[in-house]
C-alpha positions as CSV (number, residue, x, y, z in Angstrom):
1,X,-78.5,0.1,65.5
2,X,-81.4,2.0,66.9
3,X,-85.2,1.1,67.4
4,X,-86.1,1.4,64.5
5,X,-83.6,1.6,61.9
6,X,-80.7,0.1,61.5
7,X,-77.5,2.4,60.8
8,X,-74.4,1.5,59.1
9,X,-71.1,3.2,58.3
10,X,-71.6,3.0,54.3
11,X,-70.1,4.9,51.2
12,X,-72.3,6.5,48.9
13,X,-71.2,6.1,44.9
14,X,-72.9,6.6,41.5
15,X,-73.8,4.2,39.0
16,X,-75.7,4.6,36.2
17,X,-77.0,8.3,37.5
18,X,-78.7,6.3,40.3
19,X,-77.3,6.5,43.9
20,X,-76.0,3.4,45.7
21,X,-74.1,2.8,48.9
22,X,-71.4,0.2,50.5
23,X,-72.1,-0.5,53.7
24,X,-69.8,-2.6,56.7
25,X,-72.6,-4.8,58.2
26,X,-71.6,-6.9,61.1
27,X,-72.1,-10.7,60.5
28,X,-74.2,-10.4,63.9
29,X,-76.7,-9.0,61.9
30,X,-76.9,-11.3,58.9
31,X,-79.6,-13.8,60.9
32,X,-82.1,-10.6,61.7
33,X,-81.7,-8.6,58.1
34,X,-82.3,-12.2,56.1
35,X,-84.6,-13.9,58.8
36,X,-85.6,-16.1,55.1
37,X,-84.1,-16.1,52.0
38,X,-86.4,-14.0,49.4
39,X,-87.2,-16.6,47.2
40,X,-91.0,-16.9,47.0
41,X,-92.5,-20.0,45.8
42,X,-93.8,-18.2,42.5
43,X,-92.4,-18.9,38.9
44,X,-89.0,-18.0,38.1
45,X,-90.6,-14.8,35.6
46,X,-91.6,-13.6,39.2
47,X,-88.8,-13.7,40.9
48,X,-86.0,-11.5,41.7
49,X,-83.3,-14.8,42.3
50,X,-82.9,-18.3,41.4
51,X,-84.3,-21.0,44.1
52,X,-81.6,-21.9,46.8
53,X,-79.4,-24.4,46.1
54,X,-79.2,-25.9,49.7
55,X,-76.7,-28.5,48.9
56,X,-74.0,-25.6,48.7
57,X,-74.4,-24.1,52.1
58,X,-72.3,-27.0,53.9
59,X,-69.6,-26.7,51.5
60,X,-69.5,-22.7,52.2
61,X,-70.2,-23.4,55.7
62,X,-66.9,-25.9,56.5
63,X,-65.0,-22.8,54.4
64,X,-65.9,-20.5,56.9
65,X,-65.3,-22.7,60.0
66,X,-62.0,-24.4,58.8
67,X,-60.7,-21.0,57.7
68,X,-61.3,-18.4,60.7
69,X,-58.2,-16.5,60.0
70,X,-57.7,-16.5,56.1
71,X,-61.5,-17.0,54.8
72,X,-62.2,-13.8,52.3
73,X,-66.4,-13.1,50.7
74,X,-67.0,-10.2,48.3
75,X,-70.0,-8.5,49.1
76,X,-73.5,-9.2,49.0
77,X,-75.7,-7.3,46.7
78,X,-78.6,-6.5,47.8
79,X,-81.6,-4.1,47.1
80,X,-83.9,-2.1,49.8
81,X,-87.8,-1.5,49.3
82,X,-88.0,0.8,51.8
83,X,-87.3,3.5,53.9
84,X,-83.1,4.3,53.0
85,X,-81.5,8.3,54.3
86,X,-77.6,8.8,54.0
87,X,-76.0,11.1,56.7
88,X,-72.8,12.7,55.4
89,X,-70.4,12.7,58.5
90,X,-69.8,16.5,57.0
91,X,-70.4,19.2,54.2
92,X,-67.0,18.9,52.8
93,X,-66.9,14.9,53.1
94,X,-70.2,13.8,51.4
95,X,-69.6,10.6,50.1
96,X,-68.7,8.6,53.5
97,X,-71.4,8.8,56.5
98,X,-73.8,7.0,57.9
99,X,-76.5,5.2,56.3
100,X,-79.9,4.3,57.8
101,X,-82.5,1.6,57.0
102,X,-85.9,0.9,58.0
103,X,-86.1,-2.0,59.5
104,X,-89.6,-2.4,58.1
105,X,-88.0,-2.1,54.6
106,X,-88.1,-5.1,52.2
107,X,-85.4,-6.7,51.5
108,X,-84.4,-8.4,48.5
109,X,-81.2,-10.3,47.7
110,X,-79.3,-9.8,43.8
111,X,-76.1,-12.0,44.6
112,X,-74.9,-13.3,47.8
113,X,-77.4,-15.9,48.9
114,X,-75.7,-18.7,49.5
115,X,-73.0,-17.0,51.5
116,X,-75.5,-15.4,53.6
117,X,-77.4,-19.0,54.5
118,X,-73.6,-20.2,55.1
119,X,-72.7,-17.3,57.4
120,X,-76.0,-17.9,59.3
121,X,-75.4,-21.7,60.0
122,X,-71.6,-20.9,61.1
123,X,-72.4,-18.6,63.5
124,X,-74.6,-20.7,65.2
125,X,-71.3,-23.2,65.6
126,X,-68.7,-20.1,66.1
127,X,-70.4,-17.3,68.0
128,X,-67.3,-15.3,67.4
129,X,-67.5,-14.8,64.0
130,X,-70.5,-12.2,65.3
131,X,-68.2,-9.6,65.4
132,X,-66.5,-9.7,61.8
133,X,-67.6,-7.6,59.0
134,X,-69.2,-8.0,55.6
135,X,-69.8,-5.6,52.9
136,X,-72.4,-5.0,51.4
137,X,-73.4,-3.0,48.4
138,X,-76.8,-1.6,48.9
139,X,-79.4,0.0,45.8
140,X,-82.6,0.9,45.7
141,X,-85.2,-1.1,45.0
142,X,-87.0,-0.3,41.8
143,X,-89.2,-3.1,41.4
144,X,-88.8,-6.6,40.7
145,X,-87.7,-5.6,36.9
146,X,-84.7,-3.5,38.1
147,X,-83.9,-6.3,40.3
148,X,-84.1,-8.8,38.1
149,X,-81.5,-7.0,35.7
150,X,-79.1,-6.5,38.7
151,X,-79.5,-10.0,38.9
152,X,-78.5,-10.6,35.2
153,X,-75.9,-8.0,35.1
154,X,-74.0,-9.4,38.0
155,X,-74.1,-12.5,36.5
156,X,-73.4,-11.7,32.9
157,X,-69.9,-11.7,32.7
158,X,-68.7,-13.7,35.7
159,X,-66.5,-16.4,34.6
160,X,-65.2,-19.3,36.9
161,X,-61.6,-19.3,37.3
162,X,-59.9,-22.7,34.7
163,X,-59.1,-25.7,37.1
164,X,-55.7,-25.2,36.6
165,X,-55.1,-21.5,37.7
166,X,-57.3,-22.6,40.7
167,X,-54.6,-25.2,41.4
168,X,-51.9,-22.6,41.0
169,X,-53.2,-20.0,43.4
170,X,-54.6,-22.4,45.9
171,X,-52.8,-22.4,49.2
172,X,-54.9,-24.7,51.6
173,X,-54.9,-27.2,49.0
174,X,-51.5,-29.4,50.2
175,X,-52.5,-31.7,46.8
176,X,-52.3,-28.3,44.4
177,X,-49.2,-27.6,46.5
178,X,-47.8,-30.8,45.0
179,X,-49.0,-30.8,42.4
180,X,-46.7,-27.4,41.5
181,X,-43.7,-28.8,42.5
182,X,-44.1,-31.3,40.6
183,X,-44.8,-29.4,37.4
184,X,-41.4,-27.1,38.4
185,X,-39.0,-30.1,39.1
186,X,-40.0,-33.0,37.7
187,X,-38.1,-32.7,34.5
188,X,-40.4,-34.0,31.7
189,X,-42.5,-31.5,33.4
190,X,-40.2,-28.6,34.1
191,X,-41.3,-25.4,31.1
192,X,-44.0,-27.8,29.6
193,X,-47.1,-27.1,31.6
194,X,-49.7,-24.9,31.1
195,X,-51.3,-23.3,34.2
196,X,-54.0,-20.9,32.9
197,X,-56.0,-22.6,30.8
198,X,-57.9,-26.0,31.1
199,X,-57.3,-27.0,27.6
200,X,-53.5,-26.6,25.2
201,X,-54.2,-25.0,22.1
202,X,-53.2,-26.7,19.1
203,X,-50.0,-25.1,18.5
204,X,-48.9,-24.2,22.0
205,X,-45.2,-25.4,23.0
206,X,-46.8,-26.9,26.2
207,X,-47.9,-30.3,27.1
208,X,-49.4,-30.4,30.0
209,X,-52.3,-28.7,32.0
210,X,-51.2,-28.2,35.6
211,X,-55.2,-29.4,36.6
212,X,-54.3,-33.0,34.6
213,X,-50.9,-33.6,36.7
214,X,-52.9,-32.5,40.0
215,X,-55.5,-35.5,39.2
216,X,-53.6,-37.6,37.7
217,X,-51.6,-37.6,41.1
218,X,-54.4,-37.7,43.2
219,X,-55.1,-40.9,41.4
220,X,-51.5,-42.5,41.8
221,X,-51.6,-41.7,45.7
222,X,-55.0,-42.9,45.9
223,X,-56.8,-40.0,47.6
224,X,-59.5,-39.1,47.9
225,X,-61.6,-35.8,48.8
226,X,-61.0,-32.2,49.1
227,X,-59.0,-32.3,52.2
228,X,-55.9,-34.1,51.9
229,X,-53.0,-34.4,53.6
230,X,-49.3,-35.1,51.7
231,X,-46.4,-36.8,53.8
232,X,-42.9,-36.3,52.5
233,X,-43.4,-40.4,51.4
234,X,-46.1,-39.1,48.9
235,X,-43.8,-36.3,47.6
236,X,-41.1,-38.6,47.2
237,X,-42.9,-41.2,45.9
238,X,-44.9,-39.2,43.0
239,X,-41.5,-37.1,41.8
240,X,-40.0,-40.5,41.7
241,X,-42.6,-41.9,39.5
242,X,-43.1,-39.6,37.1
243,X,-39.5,-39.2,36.7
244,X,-39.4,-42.6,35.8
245,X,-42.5,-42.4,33.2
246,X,-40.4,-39.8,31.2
247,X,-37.0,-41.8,31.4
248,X,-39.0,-44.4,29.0
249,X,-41.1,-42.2,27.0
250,X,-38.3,-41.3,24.0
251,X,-40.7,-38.6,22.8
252,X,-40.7,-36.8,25.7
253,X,-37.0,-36.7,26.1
254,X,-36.7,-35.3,22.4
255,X,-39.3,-32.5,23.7
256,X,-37.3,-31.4,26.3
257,X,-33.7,-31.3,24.1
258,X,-35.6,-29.6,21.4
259,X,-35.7,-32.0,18.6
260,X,-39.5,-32.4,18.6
261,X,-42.2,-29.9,19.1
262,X,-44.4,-30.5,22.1
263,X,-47.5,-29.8,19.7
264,X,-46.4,-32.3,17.1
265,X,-46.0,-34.9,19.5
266,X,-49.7,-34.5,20.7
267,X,-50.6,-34.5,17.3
268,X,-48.8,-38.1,16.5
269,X,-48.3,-39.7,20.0
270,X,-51.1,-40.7,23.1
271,X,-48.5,-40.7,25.6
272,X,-48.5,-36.5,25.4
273,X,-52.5,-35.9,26.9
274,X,-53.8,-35.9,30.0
275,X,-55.5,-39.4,29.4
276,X,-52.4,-40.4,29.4
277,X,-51.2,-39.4,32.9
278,X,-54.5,-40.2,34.4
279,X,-53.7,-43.8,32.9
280,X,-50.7,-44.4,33.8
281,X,-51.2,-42.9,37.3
282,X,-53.6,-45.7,37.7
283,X,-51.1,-48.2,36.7
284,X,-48.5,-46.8,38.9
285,X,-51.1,-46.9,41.7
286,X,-51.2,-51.2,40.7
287,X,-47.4,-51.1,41.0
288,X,-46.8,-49.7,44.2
289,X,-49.5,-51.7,45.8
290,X,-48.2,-54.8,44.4
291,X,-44.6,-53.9,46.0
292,X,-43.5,-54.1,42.0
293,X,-40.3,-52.3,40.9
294,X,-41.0,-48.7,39.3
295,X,-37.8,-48.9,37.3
296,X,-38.3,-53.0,36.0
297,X,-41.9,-52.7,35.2
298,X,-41.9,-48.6,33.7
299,X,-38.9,-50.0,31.9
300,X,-41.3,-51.8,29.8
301,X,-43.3,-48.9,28.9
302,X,-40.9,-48.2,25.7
303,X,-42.0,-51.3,23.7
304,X,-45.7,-49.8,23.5
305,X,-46.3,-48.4,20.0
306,X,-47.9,-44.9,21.2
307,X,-48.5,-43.6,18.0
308,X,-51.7,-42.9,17.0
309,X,-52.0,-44.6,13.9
310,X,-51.4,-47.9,16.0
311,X,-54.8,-49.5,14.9
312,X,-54.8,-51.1,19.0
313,X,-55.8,-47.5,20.1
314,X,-59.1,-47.7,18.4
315,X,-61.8,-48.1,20.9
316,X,-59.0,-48.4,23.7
317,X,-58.2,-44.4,23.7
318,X,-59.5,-43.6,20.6
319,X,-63.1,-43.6,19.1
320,X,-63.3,-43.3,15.3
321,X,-59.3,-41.9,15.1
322,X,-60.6,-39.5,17.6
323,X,-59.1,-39.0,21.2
324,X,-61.6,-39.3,23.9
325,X,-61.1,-38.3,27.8
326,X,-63.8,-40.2,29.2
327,X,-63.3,-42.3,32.0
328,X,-64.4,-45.6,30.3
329,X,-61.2,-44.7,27.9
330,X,-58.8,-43.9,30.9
331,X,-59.9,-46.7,32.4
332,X,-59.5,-48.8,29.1
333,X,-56.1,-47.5,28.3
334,X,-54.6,-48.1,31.9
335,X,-55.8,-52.0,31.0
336,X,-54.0,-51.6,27.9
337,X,-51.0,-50.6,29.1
338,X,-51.3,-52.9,32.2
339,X,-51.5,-55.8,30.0
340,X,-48.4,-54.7,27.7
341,X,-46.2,-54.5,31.3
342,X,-47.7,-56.7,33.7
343,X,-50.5,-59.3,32.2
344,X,-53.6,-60.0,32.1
345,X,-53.7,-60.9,36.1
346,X,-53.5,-57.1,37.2
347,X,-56.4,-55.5,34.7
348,X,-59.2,-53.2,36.4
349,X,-62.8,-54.6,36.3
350,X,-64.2,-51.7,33.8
C-alpha cells in the first residue's frame, strides 16, 4: 500500500469486451476501503444496492468467529469510480500483476455487503483475522446504470441451495449429521429419502425429504437453535424411535418389500408425508417425557385408520380433502393421534 494508492496483486480478465480484475485484498483493509456501506438514503431507482439488512451481520459475524479454520466467502464485487492502472509483472505474462487504486476513487459495492459489515465487526473481536485474504473482483465504474445491472446480473440466477441438500453437505451441523444416519440406517428410511429437493414429485419412488426427518428429529429431541449438540443417548434414542414408528406402520413395511409403491402410498395414506413425522415426533417427544413405553404405546399406532378417505382427517390434517403442512395441522394431527394412543390427558394446548 503506498500513500496514495493502494496496490494489490490482482488478475486481469475479459468480460463482455470490458476489462476487469481479481484482486487478493487483505481483510486488514476491509474497515479503511468500506469506511460506510454505499447505500445513500435516496430511492431505491437511485441506488446502486439494496438498504443493509443489519439483522444479518451477527449471524455472518458468529460464522466467522466460530469457524476460524474452516469458514470459506466468495468474493466481493465491487466497482471503482476512480483512478484504476494494472502493472503486468512482465511482457510475456500480462494478465497477472499488480493492480493500483486511488485511494480517492469511489467505491461502490454490487454484491458482498453484508459479508463486508460482518468481516469488519469480527475483526474488531479477532485481530488475527487481519492478515487473511479476500478476493475481490474489481470493474470499472460506469455509472450508477452499469452498476445497477451488475447488481441484477449477479443476482439473476442465484438460487439458494433446497433445505435438504444443505442438510446433506453440512458438516458443523451435528443435528444434519444425525439426521443422515438416520436416513442410511434406519430401515423404513434406508433408499426412501430424497436429499436434493425440498419437495417429492408425484411419481418419485421416495418418501421422504431428508430436511423433514432432520426437523422432525429436532422436534422429538426437543432442541432447539442452530447450534446443537447430539450425545450418543440422542442417537440411540431417535434410531430407536423411528424404528419402532415403522414396525407399526404396515404400509411402510410393504414399501420397503416391494409390494406397494412409495408414491401410491402418499397418494392413499397420511402416515407417508412429512406432517406426518413432524407429528409423530411430537408425540414421541410426550412419550419419552412421560417415562411411557416406545414399543406399548407405538404398538397402538396400527389401529389408526391412515387412509385418507377416513372422513376424521378432515380439518385434523386435511382441509377440504386437501393435505396441509401448516403447523396448526401438525399440531392438530399429533392431538389426533395422541388421543387414539394415550387419551385425552396428554393433548397439546393448540
Amino acid at each position: 500500500m503506498g500513500n496514495s494508492y493502494y496496490v494489490f496483486p490482482a488478475v486481469r480478465g475479459i468480460q463482455a469486451g470490458r476489462e476487469f480484475y481479481t484482486a487478493m485484498c487483505p481483510l486488514k483493509l476491509i474497515p479503511e476501503l468500506f469506511k460506510e456501506i454505499n447505500i445513500p438514503l435516496v430511492p431505491p431507482r437511485l441506488r446502486a444496492q439494496r438498504i443493509l439488512n443489519k439483522r444479518r451481520i451477527p449471524e455472518i459475524k458468529r460464522y466467522i468467529l466460530e469457524n476460524p479454520y474452516t469458514y470459506v466467502f466468495s468474493s466481493i464485487t465491487i466497482s471503482i469510480d476512480g483512478n484504476i492502472e494494472f502493472e503486468p509483472v512482465s511482457e510475456d505474462d500480462y494478465q497477472i500483476g499488480k493492480l493500483k487504486i486511488d485511494k480517492s476513487s469511489r467505491v461502490i459495492i454490487n454484491d458482498g455487503q453484508h459479508r463486508i459489515e460482518a468481516i469488519k465487526q469480527a475483526l474488531q473481536e479477532n485481530p488475527r483475522l487481519a492478515y487473511e485474504t479476500i478476493s475481490v473482483v474489481i470493474f470499472v465504474d460506469l455509472g450508477l446504470e452499469r452498476s445497477q445491472q451488475i447488481f441484477t446480473d449477479l443476482n439473476r440466477y442465484s438460487v439458494k441451495p433446497t433445505p435438504s441438500i444443505s442438510i446433506l453437505y453440512d458438516y458443523r451441523d451435528q443435528m444434519a449429521e444425525l439426521a443422515r444416519y438416520l436416513s442410511e440406517n434406519v430401515y423404513y428410511f434406508k433408499g426412501l429419502v430424497e436429499y436434493e429437493r425440498s419437495s417429492i414429485s408425484n411419481r418419485s419412488h421416495k418418501l421422504f425429504t431428508l430436511s423433514s426427518i432432520y426437523h422432525a428429529t429436532k422436534e422429538l429431541l426437543g432442541k432447539k437453535g442452530n447450534k446443537i449438540e447430539i450425545s450418543d443417548e440422542d442417537r440411540i434414542l431417535s434410531f430407536e424411535f423411528w424404528e419402532e414408528v415403522g414396525r407399526n406402520i404396515p404400509e411402510w413395511e410393504k414399501i420397503k418389500k416391494g409390494e406397494l409403491a412409495a408414491y401410491k402410498a402418499r397418494q392413499e395414506y397420511i402416515h407417508s408425508h412429512g406432517l406426518f413425522l413432524n407429528a409423530i415426533a411430537m408425540v414421541g417427544r410426550v412419550i419419552i417425557s412421560n417415562h411411557l413405553s416406545l414399543q406399548e404405546t407405538l404398538s397402538k399406532l396400527r389401529d389408526i385408520n391412515w387412509h385418507r378417505n377416513n372422513p376424521e382427517w378432515e380439518g385434523i390434517a386435511l382441509n377440504k380433502g386437501r393435505l396441509n403442512k401448516a403447523n396448526v395441522n401438525i399440531k392438530a394431527t399429533a392431538n389426533f393421534i395422541l388421543k387414539k394412543i394415550l387419551g385425552e390427558k396428554y393433548v397439546f394446548q393448540i
